[in-house]
mmJSON file of the N, C-alpha and C atoms, coordinates in Angstrom:
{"data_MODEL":{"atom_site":{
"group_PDB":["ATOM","ATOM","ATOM","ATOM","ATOM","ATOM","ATOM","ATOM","ATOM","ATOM","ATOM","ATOM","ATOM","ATOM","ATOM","ATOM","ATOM","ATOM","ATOM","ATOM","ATOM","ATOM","ATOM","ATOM","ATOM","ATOM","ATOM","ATOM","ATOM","ATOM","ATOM","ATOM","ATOM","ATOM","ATOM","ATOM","ATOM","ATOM","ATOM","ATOM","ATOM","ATOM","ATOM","ATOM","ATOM","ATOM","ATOM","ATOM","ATOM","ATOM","ATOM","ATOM","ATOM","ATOM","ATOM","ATOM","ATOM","ATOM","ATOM","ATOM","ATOM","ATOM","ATOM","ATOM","ATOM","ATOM","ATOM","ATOM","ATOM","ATOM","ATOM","ATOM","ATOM","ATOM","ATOM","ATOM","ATOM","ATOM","ATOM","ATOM","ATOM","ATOM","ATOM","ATOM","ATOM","ATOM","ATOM","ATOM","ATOM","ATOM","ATOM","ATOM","ATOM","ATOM","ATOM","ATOM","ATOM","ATOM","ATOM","ATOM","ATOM","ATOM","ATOM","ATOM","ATOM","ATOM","ATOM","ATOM","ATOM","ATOM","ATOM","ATOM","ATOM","ATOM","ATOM","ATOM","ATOM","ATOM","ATOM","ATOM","ATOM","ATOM","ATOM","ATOM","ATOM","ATOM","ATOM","ATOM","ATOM","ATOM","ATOM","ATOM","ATOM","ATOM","ATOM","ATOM","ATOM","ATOM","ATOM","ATOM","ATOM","ATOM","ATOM","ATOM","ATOM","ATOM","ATOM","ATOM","ATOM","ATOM","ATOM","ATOM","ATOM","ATOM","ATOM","ATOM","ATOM","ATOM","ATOM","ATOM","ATOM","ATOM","ATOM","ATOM","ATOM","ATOM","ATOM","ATOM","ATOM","ATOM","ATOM","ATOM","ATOM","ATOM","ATOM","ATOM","ATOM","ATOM","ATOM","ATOM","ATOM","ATOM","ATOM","ATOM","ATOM","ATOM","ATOM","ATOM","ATOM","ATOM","ATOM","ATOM","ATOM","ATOM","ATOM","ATOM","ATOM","ATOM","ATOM","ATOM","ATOM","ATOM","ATOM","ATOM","ATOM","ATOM","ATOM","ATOM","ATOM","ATOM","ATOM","ATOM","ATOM","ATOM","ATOM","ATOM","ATOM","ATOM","ATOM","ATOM","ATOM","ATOM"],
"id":[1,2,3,4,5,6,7,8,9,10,11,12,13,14,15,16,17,18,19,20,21,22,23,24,25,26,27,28,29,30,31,32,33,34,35,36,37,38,39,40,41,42,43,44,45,46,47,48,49,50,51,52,53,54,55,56,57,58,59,60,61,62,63,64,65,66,67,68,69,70,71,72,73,74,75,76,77,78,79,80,81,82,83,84,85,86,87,88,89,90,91,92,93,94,95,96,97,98,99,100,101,102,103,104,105,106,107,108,109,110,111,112,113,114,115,116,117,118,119,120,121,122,123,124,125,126,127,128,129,130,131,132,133,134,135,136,137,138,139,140,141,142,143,144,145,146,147,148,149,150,151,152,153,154,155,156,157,158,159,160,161,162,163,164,165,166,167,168,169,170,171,172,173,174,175,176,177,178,179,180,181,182,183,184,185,186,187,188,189,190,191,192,193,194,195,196,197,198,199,200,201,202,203,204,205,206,207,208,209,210,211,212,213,214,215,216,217,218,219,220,221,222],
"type_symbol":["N","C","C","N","C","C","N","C","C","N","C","C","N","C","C","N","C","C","N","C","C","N","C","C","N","C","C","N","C","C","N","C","C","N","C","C","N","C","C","N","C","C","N","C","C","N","C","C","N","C","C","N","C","C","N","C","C","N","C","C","N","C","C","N","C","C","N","C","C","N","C","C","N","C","C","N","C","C","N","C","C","N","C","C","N","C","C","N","C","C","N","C","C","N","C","C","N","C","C","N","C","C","N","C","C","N","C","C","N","C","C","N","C","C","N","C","C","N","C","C","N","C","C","N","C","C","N","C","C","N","C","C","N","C","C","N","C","C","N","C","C","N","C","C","N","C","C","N","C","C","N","C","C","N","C","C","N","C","C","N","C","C","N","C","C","N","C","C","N","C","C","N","C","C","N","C","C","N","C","C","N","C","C","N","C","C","N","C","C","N","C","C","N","C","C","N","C","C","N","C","C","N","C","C","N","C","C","N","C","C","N","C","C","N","C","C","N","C","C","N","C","C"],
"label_atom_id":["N","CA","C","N","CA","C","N","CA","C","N","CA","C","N","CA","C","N","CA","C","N","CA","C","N","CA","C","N","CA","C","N","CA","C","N","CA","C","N","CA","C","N","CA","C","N","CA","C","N","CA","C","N","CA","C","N","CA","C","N","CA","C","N","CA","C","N","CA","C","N","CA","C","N","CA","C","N","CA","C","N","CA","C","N","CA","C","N","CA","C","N","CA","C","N","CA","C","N","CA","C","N","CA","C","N","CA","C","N","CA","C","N","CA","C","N","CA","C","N","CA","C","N","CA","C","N","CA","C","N","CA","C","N","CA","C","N","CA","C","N","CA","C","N","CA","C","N","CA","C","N","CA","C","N","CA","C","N","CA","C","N","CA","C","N","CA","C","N","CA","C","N","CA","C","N","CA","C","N","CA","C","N","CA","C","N","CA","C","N","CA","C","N","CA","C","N","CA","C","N","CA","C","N","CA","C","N","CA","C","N","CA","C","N","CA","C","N","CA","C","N","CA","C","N","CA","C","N","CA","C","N","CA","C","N","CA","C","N","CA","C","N","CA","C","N","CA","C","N","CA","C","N","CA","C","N","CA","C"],
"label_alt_id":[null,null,null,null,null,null,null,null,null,null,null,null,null,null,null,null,null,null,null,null,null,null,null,null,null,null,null,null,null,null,null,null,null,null,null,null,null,null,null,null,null,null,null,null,null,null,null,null,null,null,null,null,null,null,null,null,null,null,null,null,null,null,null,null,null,null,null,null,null,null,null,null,null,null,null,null,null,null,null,null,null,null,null,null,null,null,null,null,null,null,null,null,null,null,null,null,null,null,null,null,null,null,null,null,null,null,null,null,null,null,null,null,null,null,null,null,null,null,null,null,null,null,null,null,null,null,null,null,null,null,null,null,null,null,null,null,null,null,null,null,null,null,null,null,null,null,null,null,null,null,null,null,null,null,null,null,null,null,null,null,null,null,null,null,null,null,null,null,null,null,null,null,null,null,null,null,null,null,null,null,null,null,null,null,null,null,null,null,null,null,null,null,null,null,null,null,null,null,null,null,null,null,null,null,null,null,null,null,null,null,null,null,null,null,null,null,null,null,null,null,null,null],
"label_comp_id":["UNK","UNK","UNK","UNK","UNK","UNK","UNK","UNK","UNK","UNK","UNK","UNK","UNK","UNK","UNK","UNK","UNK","UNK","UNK","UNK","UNK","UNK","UNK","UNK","UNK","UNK","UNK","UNK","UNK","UNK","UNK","UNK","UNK","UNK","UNK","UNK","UNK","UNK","UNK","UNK","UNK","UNK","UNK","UNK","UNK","UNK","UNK","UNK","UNK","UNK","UNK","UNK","UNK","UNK","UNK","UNK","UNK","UNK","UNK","UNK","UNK","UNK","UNK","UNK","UNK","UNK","UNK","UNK","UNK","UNK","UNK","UNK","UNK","UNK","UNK","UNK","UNK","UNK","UNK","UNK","UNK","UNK","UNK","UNK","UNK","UNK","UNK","UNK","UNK","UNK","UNK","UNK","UNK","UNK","UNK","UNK","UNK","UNK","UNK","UNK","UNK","UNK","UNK","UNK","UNK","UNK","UNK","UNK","UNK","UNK","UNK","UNK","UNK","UNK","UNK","UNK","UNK","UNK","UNK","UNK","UNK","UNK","UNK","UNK","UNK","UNK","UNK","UNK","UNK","UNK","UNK","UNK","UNK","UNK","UNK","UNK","UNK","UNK","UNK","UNK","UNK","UNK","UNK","UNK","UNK","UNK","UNK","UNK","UNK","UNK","UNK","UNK","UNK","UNK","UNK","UNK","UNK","UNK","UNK","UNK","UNK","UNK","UNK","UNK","UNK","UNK","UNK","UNK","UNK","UNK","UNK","UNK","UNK","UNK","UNK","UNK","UNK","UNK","UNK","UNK","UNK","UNK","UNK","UNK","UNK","UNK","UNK","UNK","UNK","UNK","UNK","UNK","UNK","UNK","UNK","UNK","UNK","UNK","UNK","UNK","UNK","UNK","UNK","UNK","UNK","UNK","UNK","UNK","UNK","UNK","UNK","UNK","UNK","UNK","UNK","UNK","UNK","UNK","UNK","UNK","UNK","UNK"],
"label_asym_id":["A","A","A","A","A","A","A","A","A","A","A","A","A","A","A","A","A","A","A","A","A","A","A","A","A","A","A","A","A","A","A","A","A","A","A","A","A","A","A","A","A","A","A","A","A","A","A","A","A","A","A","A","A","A","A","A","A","A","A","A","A","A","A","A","A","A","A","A","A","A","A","A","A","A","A","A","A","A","A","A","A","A","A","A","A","A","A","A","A","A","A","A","A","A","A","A","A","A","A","A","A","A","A","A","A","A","A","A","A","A","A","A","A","A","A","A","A","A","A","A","A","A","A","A","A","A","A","A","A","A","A","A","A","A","A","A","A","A","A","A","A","A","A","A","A","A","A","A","A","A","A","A","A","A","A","A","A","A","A","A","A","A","A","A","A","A","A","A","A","A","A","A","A","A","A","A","A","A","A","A","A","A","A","A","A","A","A","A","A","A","A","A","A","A","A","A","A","A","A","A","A","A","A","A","A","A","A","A","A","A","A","A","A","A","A","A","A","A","A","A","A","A"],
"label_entity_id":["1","1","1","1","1","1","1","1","1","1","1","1","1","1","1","1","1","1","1","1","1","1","1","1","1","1","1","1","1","1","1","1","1","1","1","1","1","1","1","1","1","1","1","1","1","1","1","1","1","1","1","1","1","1","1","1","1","1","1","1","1","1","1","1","1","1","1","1","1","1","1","1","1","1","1","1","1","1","1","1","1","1","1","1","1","1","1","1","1","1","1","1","1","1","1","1","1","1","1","1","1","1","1","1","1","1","1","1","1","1","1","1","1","1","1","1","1","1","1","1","1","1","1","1","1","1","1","1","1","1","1","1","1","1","1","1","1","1","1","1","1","1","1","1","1","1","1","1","1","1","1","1","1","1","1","1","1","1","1","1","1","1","1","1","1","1","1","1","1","1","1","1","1","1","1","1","1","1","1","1","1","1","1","1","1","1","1","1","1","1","1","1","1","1","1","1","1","1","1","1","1","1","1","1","1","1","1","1","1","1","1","1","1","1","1","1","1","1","1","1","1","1"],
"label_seq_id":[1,1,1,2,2,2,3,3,3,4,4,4,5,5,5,6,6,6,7,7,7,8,8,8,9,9,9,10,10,10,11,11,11,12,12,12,13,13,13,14,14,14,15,15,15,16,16,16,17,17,17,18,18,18,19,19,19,20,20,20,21,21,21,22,22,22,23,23,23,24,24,24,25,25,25,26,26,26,27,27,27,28,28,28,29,29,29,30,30,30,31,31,31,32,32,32,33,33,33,34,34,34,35,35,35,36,36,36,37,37,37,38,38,38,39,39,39,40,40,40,41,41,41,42,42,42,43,43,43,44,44,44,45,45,45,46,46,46,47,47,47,48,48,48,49,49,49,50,50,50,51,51,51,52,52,52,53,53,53,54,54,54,55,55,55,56,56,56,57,57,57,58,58,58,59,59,59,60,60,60,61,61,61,62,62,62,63,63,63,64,64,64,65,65,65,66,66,66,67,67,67,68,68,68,69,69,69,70,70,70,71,71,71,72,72,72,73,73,73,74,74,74],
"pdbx_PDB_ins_code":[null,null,null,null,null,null,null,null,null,null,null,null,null,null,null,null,null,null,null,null,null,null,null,null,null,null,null,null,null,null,null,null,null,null,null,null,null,null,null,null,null,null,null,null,null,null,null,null,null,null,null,null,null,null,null,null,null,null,null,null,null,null,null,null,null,null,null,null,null,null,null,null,null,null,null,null,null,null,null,null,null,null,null,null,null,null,null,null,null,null,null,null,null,null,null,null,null,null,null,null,null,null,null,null,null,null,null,null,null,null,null,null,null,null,null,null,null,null,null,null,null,null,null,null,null,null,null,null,null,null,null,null,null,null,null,null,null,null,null,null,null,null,null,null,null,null,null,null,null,null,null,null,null,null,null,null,null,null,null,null,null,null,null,null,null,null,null,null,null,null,null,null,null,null,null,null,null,null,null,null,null,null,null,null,null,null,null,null,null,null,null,null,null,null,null,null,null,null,null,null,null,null,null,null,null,null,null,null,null,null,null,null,null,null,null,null,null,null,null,null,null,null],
"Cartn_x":[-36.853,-37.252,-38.321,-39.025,-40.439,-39.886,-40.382,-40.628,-40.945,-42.296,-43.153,-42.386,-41.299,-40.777,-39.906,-38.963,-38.361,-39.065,-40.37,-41.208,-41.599,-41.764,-42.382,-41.166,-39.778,-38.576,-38.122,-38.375,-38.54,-39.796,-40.614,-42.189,-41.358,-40.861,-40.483,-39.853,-40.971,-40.381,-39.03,-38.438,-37.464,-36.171,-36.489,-35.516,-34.05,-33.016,-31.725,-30.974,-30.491,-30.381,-29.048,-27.756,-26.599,-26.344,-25.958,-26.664,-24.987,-24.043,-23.932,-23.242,-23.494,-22.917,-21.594,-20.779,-19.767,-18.464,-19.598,-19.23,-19.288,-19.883,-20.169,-19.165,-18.529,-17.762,-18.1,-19.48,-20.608,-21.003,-20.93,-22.037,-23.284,-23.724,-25.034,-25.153,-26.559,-26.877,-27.408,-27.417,-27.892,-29.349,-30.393,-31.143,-31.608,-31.796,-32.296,-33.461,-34.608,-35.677,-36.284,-37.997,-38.246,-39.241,-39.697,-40.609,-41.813,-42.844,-43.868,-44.659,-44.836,-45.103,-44.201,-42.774,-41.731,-41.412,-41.86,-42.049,-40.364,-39.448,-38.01,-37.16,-36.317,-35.072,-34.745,-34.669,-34.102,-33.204,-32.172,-30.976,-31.33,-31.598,-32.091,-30.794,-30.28,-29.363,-29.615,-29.78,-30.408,-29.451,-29.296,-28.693,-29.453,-29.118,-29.551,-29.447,-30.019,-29.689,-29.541,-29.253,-29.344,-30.362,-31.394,-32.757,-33.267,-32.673,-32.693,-33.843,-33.878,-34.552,-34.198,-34.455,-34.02,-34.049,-33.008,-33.504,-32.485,-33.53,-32.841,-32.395,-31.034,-30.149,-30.354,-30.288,-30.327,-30.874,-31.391,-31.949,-31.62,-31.612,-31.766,-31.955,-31.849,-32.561,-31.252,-31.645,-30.52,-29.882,-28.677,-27.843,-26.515,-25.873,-24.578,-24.726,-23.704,-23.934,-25.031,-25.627,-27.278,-28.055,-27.961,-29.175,-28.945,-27.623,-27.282,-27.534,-26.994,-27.356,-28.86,-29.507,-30.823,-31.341,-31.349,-31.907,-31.275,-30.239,-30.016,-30.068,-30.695,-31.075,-30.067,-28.988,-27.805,-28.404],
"Cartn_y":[89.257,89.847,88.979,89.503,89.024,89.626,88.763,88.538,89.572,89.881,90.852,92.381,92.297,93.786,93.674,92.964,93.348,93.838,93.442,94.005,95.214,95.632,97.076,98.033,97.677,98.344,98.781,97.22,97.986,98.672,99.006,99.69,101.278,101.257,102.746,103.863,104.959,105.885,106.537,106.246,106.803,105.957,104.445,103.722,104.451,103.578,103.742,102.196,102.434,101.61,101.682,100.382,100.304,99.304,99.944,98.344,98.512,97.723,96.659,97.511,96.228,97.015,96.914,98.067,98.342,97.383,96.803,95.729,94.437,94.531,93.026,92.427,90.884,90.337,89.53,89.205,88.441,89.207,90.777,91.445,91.99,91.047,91.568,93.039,93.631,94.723,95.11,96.041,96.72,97.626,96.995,98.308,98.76,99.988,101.044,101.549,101.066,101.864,101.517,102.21,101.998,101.058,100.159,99.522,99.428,99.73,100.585,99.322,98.524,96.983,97.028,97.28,97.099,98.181,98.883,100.643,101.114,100.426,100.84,100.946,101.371,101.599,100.215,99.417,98.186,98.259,97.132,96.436,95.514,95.314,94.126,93.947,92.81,92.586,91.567,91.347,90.877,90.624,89.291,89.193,89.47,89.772,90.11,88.663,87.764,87.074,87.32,86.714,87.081,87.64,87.445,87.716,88.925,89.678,91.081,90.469,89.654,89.101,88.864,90.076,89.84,88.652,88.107,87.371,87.848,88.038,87.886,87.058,87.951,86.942,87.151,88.528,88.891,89.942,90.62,91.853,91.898,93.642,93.632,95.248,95.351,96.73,97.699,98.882,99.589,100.38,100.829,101.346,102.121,102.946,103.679,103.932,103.764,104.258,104.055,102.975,102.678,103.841,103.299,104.367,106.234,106.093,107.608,108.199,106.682,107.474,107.508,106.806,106.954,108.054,108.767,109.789,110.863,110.954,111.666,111.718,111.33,110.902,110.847,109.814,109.694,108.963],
"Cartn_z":[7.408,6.157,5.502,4.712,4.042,2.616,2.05,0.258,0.051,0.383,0.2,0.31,1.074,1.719,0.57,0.142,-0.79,-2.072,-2.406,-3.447,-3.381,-1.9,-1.802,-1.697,-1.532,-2.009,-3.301,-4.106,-5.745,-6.349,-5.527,-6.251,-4.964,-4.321,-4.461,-5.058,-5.384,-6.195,-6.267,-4.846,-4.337,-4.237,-4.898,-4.949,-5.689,-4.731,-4.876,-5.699,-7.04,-7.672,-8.007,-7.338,-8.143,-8.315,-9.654,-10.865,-11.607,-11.197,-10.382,-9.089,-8.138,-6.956,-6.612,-6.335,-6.364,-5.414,-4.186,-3.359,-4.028,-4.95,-5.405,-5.803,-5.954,-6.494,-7.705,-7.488,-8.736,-9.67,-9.421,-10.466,-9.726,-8.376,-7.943,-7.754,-7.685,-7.788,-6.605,-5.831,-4.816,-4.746,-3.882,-3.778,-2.735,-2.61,-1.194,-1.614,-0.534,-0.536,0.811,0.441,1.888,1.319,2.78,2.585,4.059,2.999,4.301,5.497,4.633,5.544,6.862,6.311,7.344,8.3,7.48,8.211,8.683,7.423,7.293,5.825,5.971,4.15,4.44,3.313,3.574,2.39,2.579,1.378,1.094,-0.493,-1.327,-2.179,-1.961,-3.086,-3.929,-5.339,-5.967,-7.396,-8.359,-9.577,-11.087,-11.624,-12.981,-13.607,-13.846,-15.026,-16.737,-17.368,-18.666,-19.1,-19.024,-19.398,-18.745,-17.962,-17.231,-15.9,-15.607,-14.485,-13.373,-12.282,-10.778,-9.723,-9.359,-8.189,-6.934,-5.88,-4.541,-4.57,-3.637,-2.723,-1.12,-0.782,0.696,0.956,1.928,2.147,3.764,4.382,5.725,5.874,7.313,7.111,6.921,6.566,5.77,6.72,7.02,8.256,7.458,8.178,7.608,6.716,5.554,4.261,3.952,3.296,2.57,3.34,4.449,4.925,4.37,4.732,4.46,2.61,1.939,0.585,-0.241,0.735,0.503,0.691,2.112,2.644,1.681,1.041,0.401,-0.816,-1.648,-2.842,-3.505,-3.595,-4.337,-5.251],
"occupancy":[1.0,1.0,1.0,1.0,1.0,1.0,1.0,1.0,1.0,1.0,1.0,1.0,1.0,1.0,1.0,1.0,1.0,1.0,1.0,1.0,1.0,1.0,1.0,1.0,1.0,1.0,1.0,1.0,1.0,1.0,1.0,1.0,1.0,1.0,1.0,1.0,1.0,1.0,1.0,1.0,1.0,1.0,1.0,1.0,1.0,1.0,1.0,1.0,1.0,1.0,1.0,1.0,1.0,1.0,1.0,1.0,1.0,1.0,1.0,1.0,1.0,1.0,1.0,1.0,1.0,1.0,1.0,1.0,1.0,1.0,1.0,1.0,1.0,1.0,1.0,1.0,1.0,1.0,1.0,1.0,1.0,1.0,1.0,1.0,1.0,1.0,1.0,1.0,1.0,1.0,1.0,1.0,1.0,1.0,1.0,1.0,1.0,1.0,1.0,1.0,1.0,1.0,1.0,1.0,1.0,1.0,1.0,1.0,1.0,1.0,1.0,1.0,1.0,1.0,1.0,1.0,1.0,1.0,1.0,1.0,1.0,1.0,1.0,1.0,1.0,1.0,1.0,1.0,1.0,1.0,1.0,1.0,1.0,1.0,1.0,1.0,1.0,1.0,1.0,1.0,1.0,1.0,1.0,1.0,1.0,1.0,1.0,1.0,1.0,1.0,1.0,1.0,1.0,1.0,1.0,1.0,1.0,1.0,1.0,1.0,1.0,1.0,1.0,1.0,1.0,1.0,1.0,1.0,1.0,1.0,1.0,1.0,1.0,1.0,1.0,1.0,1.0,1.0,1.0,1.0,1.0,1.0,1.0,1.0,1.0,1.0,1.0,1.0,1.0,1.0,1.0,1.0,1.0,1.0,1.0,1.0,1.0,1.0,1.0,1.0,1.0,1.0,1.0,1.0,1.0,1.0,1.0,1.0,1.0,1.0,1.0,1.0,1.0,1.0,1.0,1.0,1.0,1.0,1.0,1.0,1.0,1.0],
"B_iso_or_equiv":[0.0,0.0,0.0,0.0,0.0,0.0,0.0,0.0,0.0,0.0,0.0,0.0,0.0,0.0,0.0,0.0,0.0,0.0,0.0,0.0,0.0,0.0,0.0,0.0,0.0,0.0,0.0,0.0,0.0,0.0,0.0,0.0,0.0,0.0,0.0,0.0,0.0,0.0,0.0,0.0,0.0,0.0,0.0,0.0,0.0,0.0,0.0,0.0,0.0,0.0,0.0,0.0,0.0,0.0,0.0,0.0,0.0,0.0,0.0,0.0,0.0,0.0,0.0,0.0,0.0,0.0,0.0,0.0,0.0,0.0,0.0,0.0,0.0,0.0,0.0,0.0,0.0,0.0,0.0,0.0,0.0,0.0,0.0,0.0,0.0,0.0,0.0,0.0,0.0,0.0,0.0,0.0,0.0,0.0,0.0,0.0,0.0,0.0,0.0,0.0,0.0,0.0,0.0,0.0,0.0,0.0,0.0,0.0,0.0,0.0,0.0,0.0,0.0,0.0,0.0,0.0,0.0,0.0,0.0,0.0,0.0,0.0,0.0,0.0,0.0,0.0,0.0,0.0,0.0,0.0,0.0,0.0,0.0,0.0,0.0,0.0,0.0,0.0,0.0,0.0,0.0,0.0,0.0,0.0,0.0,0.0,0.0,0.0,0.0,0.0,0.0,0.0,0.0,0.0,0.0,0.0,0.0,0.0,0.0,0.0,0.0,0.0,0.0,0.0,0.0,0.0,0.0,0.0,0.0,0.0,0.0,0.0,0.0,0.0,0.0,0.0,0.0,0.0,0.0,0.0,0.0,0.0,0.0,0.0,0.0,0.0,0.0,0.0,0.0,0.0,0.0,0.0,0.0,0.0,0.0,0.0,0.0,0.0,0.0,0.0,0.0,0.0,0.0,0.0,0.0,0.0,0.0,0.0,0.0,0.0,0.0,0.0,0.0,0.0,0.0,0.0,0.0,0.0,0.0,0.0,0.0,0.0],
"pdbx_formal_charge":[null,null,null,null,null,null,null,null,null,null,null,null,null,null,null,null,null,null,null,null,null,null,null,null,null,null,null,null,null,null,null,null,null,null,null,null,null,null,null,null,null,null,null,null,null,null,null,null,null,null,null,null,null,null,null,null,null,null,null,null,null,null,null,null,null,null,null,null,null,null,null,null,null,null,null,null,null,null,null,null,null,null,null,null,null,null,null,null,null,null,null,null,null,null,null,null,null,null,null,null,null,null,null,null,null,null,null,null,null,null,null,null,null,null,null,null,null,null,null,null,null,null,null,null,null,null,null,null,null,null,null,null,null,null,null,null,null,null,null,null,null,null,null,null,null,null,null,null,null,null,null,null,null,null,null,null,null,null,null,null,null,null,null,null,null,null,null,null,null,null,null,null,null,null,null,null,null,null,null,null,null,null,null,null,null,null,null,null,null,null,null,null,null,null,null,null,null,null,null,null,null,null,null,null,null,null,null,null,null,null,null,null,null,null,null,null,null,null,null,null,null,null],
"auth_seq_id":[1,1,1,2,2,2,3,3,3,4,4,4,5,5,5,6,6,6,7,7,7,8,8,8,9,9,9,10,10,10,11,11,11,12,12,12,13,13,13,14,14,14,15,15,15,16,16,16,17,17,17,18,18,18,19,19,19,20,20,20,21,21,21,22,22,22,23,23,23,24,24,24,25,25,25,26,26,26,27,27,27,28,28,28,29,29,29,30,30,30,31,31,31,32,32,32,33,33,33,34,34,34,35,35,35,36,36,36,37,37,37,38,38,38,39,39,39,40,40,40,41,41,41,42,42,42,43,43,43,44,44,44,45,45,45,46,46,46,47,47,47,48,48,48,49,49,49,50,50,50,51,51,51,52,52,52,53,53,53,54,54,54,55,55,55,56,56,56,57,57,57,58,58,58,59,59,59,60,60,60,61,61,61,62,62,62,63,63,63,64,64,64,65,65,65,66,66,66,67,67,67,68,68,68,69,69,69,70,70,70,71,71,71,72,72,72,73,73,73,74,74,74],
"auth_comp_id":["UNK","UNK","UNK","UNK","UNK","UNK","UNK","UNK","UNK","UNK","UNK","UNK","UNK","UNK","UNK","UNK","UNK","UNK","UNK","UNK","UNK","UNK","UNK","UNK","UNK","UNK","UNK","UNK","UNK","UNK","UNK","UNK","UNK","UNK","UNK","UNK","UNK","UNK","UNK","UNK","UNK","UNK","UNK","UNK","UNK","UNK","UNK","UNK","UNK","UNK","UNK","UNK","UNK","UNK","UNK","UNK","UNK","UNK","UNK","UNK","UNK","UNK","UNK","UNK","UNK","UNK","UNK","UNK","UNK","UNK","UNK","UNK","UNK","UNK","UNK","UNK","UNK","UNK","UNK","UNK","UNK","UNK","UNK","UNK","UNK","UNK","UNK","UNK","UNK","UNK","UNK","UNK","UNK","UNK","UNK","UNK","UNK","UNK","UNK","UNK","UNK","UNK","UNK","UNK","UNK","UNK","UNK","UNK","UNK","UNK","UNK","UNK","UNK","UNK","UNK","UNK","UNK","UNK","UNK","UNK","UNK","UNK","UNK","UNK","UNK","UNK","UNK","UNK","UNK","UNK","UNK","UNK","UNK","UNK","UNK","UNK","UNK","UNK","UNK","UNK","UNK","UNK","UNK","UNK","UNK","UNK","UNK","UNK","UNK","UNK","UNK","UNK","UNK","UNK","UNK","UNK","UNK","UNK","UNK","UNK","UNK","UNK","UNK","UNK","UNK","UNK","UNK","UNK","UNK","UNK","UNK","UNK","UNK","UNK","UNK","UNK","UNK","UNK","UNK","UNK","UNK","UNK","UNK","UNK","UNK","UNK","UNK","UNK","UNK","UNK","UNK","UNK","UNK","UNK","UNK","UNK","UNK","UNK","UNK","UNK","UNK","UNK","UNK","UNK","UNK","UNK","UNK","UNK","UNK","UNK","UNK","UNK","UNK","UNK","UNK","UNK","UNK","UNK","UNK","UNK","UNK","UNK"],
"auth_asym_id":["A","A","A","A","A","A","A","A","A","A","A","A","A","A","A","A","A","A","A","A","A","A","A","A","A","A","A","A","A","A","A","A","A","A","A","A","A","A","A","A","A","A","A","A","A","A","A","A","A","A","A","A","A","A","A","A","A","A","A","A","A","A","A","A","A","A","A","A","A","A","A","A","A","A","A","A","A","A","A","A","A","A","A","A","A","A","A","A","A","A","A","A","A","A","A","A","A","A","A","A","A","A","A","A","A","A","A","A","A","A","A","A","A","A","A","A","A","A","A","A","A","A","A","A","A","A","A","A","A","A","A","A","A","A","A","A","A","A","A","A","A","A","A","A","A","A","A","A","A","A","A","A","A","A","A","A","A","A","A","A","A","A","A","A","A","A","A","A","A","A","A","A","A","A","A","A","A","A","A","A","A","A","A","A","A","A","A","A","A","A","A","A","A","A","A","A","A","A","A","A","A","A","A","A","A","A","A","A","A","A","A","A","A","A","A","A","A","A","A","A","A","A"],
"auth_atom_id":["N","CA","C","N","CA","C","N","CA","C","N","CA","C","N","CA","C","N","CA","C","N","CA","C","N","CA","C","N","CA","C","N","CA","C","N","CA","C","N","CA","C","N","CA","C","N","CA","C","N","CA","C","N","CA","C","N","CA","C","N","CA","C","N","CA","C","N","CA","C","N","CA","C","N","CA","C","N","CA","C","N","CA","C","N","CA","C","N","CA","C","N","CA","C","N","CA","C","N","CA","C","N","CA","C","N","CA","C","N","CA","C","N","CA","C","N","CA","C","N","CA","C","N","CA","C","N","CA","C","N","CA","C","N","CA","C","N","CA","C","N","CA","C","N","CA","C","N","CA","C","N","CA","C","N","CA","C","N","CA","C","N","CA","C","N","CA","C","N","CA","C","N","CA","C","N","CA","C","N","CA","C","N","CA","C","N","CA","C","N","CA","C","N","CA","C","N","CA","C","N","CA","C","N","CA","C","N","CA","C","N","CA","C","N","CA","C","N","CA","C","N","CA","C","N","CA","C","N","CA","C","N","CA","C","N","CA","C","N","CA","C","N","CA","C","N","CA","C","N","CA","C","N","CA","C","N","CA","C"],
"pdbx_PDB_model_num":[1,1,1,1,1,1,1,1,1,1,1,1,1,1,1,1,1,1,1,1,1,1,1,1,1,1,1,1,1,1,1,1,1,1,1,1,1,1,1,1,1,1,1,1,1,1,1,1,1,1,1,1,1,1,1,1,1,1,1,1,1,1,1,1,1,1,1,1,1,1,1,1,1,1,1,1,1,1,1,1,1,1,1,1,1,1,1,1,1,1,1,1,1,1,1,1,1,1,1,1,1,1,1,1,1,1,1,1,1,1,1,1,1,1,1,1,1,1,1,1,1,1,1,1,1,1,1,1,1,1,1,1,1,1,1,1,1,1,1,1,1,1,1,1,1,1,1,1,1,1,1,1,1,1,1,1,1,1,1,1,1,1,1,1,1,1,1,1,1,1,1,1,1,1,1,1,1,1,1,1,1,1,1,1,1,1,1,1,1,1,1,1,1,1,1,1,1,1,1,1,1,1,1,1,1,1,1,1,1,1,1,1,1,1,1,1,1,1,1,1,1,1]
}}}
């Protein structure tokens, strides 16, 4: 994964945003999109700090569910 791919995941229109994620034990937030560099849906999981400011934690490419609730615009 590249920096860069997780950026072009949150600049998609089609992003899938759960804010917080339901897996999470921290609070982190989940996102699904595609990213065209990578030429795939990837998983960005990322924390909110106080200040509403994202930081990655992990990303990979998106499979089973993710993939599925993407394609379907959940």
């Amino acid at each position: 994964m590249e920096p860069e791919w997780a950026g072009e995941v949150m600049d998609d229109d089609e992003l899938l945003a759960l804010e917080p994620d339901p897996k999470s034990r921290m609070g982190a937030s989940r996102f699904i999109g595609y990213s065209p560099t990578a030429g795939r849906v990837l998983t960005v999981i990322a924390f909110r700090d106080d200040d509403g400011d994202l930081h990655g934690i992990n990303a990979w490419p998106a499979t089973g569910a993710d993939l599925k609730l993407y394609r379907e615009g959940d």
